[in-house]
C-alpha positions as CSV (number, residue, x, y, z in Angstrom):
1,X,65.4,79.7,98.4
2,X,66.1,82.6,100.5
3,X,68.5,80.7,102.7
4,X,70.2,79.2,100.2
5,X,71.0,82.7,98.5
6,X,72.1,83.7,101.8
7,X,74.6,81.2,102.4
8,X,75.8,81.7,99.5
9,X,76.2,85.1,99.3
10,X,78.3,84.2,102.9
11,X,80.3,81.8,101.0
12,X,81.7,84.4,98.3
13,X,82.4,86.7,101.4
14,X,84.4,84.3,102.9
15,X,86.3,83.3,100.5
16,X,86.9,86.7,99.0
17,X,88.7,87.4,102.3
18,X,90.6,84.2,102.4
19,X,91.7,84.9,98.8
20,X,93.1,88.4,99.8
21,X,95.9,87.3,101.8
22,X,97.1,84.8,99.4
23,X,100.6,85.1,98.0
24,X,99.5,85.0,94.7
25,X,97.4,88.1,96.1
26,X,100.2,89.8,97.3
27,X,102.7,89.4,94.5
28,X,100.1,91.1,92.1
29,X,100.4,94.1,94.2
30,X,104.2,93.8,94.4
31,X,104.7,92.6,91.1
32,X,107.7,94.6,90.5
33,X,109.9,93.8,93.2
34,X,108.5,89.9,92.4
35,X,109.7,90.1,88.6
36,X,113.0,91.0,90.1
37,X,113.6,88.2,92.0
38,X,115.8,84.7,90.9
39,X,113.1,81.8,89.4
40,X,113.7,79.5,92.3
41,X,113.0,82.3,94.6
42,X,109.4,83.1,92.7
43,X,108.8,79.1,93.1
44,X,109.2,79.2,96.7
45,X,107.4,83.0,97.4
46,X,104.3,81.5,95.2
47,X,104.4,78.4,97.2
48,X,104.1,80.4,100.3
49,X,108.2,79.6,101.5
50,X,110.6,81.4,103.4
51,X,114.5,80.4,103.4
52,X,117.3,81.6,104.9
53,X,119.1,84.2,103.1
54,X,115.4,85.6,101.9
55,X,115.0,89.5,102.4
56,X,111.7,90.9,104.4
57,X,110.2,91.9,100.9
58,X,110.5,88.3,100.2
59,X,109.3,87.2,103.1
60,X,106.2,89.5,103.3
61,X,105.5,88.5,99.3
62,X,105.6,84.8,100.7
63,X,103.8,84.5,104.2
64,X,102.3,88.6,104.2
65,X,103.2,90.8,107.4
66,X,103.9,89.6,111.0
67,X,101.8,89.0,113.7
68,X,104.4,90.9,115.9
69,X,107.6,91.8,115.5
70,X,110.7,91.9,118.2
71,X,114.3,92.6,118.5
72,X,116.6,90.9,120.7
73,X,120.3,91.0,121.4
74,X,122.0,87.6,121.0
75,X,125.4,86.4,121.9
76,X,126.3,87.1,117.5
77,X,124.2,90.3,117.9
78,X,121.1,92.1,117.3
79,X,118.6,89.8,115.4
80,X,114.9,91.1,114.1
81,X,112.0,88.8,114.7
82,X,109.0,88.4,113.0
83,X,106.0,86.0,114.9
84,X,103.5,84.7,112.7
85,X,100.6,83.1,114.5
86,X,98.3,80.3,113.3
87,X,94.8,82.6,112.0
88,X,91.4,81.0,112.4
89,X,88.2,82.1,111.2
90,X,84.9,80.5,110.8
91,X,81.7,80.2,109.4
92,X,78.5,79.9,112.0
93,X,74.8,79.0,111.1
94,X,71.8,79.9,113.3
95,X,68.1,78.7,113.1
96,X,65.6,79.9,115.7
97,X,61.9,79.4,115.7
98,X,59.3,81.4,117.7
99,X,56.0,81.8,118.6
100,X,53.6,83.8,120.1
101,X,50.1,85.8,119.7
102,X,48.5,83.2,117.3
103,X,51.6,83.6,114.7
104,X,54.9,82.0,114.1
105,X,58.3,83.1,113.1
106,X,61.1,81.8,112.2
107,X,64.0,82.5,110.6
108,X,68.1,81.4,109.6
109,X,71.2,83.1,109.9
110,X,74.7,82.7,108.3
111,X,77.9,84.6,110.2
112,X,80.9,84.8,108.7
113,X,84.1,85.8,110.9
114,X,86.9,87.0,109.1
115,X,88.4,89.0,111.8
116,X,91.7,87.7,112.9
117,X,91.3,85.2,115.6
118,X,94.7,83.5,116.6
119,X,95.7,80.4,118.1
120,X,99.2,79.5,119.0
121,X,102.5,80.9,117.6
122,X,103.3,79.0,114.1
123,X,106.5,80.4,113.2
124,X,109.3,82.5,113.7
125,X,111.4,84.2,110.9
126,X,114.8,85.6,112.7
127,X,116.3,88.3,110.7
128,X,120.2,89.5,110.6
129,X,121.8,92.2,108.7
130,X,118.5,92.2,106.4
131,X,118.5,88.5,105.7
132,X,116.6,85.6,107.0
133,X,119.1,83.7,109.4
134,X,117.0,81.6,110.9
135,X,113.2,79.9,110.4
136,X,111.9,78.2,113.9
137,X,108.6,76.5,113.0
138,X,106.7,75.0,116.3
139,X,106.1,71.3,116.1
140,X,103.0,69.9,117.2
């Protein structure tokens, strides 16, 4: 019964921290700028969806904050890059059993990792004059 509370309890955890970097999530805490915004641009922010001519508010509200961000000179001029990298995060389970002395232990553990982990590069939103000009998405 123990266990089963604990993983539980593990569950919530993990979820809660999944659930905090939701759109849905953000726009709450951003409501007003959200409100502002053009119904077909509220669609696509709550379905997690950039698109070119978006501003960084509306990106952030959509995908949250970069990974990294970069500029770079190109041939048109100076562009403003924001890297957004694929997170990963994990749930582990544990069981060890020991002996020793005439007794025996054993016990269970549940680890939840919520700390950003990253795999490869998922996206690239390319900013100019404070409007999305480009979206490069990596194709697997």
């Amino acid at each position: 019964m123990r266990l089963l509370k604990t993983l539980s309890a593990s569950l919530l955890l993990f979820l809660l921290a999944a659930c905090a970097s939701t759109p849905q999530a953000r726009i709450e805490k951003n409501r007003a700028a959200f409100d502002g915004f053009p119904a077909d641009v509220q669609e696509k922010i709550r379905a997690g969806k950039v698109e070119l001519g978006f501003t960084p508010v509306m990106v952030r509200l959509a995908l949250g904050g970069p990974d990294r961000e970069v500029n770079r000179a190109s041939a048109t001029g100076q562009e403003e890059v924001w890297i957004y990298r694929r997170a990963r995060s994990g749930v582990g389970f544990g069981f060890g059993l020991g002996a020793g002395g005439g007794h025996t232990g054993y016990g269970a553990g549940v680890a939840v990792n919520t700390a950003p982990g990253y795999d490869e590069e998922a996206m690239r939103v390319v900013f100019r004059d404070g409007k999305v000009s480009a979206v490069e998405t990596r194709v697997k």
